[in-house]
Residue, then its C-alpha position, 0 to 999 in steps of 0.5 A: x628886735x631888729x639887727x643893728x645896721x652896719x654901712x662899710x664905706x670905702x673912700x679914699x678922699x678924707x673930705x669925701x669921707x667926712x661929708x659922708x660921715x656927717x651926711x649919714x649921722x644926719x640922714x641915718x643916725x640910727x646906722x652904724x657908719x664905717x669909713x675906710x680909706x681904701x680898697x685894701x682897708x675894707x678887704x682887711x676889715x671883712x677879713x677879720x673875724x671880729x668884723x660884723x657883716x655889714x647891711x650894706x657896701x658903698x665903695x669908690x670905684x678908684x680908691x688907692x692901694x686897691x679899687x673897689x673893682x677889685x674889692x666888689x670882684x673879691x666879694x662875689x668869690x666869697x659867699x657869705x659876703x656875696x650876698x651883701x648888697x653893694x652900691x659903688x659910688x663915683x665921680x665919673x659915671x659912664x655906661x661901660x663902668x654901670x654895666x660892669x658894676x651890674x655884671x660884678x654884681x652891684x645893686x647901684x652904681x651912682x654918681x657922686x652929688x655935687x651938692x651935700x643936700x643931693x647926697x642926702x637924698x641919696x643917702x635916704x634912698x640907700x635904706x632899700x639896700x638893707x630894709x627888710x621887705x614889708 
């Protein structure tokens, strides 16, 4: 029986949040969906000890009350949750912020899709992140 996938998601806009969470029921319904509206609120979520370990991170660079700079630093310095694959979504891409996301350990830094069926196929190509390999 395969483990049940769960996706935290840290975003701080609540249109962003919903589009998310409508494009996941969609793309990946089978996949436990977690959306959270801060850096702060997912650093608290993978703190408490009821919380599964999630198959996959997707935090926004600039979320408010804590970034997810600060959220994927926090993650390297625990190892059980180090090895959860993190992907930091963002509005403004840069070279400087992929290099950083590379060297904090980030397995992708992407860009935000304008266009909801961009976010789709996005959303498809995240299921490398917590596939088993075959």
């Amino acid at each position: 029986m395969q483990e049940r996938i769960n996706v935290l998601v840290g975003e701080d806009d609540p249109n962003d949040r919903l589009i998310l969470q409508r494009t996941f029921r969609k793309v990946w319904p089978e996949v436990h969906v977690e959306l959270l509206p801060s850096g702060l609120a997912v650093l608290d979520h993978l703190k408490a000890e009821s919380s599964p370990v999630p198959s996959l991170i997707i935090l926004d660079t600039l979320t408010a009350r804590m970034t997810g700079w600060a959220v994927l630093e926090w993650l390297q310095a625990h190892p059980t949750l180090a090895k959860v694959p993190v992907v930091m979504l963002t509005g403004q891409a840069t070279e400087k912020d992929k290099l950083r996301a590379e060297a904090l350990g980030a397995k992708a830094y992407l860009e935000k899709p304008q266009e909801v069926s961009e976010l789709q196929l996005l959303l498809k190509s995240l299921d490398q992140f917590w596939q088993p390999a075959g």
